[in-house]
N, C-alpha and C positions, 0 to 999 in steps of 0.2 A: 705547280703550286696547288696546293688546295686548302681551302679555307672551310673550318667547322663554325656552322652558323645556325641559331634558332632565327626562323622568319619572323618571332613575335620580335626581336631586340631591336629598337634602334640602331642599337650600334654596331650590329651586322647589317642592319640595311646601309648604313651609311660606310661601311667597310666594300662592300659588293657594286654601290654606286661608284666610288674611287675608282678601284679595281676595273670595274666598265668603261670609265673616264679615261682611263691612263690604256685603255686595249689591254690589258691584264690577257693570259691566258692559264687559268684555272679551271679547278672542280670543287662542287658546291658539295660539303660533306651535312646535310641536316642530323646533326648526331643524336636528335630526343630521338629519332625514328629508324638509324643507322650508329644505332650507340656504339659506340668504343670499346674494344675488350680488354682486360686488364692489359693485355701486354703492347697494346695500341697505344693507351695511355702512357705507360712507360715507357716508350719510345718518343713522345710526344714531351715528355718534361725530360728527360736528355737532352733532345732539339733546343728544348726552349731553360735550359739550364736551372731549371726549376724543381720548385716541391712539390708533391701534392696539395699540401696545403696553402702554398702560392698560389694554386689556378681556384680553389675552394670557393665558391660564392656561398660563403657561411651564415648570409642573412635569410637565404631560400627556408622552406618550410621545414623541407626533410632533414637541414641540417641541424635545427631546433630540435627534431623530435630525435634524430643521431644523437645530440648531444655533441656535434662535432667542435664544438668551442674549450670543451673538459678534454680532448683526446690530447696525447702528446703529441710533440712534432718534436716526433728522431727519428732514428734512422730504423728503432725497432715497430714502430708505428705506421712507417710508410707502405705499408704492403696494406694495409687495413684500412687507410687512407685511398688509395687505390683501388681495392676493393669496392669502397662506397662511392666513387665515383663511374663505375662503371656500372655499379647497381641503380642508382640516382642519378643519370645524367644528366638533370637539369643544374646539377651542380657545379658543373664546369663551365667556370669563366669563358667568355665569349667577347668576339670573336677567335677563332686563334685562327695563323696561317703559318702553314711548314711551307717555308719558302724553298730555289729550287737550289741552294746550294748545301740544302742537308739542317739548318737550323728553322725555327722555327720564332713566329711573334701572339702576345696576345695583344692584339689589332682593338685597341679599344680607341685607340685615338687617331686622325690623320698620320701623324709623325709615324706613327707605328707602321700602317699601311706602308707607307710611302719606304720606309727602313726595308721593309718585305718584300717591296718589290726593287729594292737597288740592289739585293743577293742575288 
């Protein structure tokens, strides 16, 4: 299992304490400093059944000054979506964890952790 986490979030440190609580055996991905490549990412919203613009933290700065609230969200837009997430990694929702049976969660809540570690 590995878990992408910024050390500034709460809500990866409270992801990582779980994780430690319950003997978890994981890897810590800091993805601001070990960013994601585009095709890391899509594989990663496969996992996680998702959009790009599902993992989006669209209140961040750079999404403001992207404009990413005007972009479409289809199917012709998601590679551009993508793109800017791996250019911009602070844009990606946090925590996420590719759990070990191939899917993946974005771990923002206990439920979620705990869903991630019963795969």
């Amino acid at each position: 299992m590995e878990i992408w986490i910024n050390p500034a979030c709460s809500k990866c440190r409270s992801a990582i304490s779980l994780l430690d609580a319950e003997g978890a055996d994981y890897t810590v991905r800091r993805y601001l400093e070990d960013v994601p490549t585009e095709d890391e990412i899509r594989e990663v919203l496969a996992r996680l059944g998702l959009e790009p613009w599902d993992i989006t933290r669209t209140q961040e700065a750079a999404a403001k000054d992207l404009g990413l609230k005007d972009w479409p969200r289809d199917a012709g837009a998601r590679d551009r979506w993508i793109g800017a997430l791996a250019a911009h990694p602070k844009l990606i929702q946090r925590p996420i964890i590719t759990a070990d049976d191939g899917t993946a969660v974005v771990a923002r809540t206990e439920e979620a952790v705990r869903d991630a570690l019963s795969r």
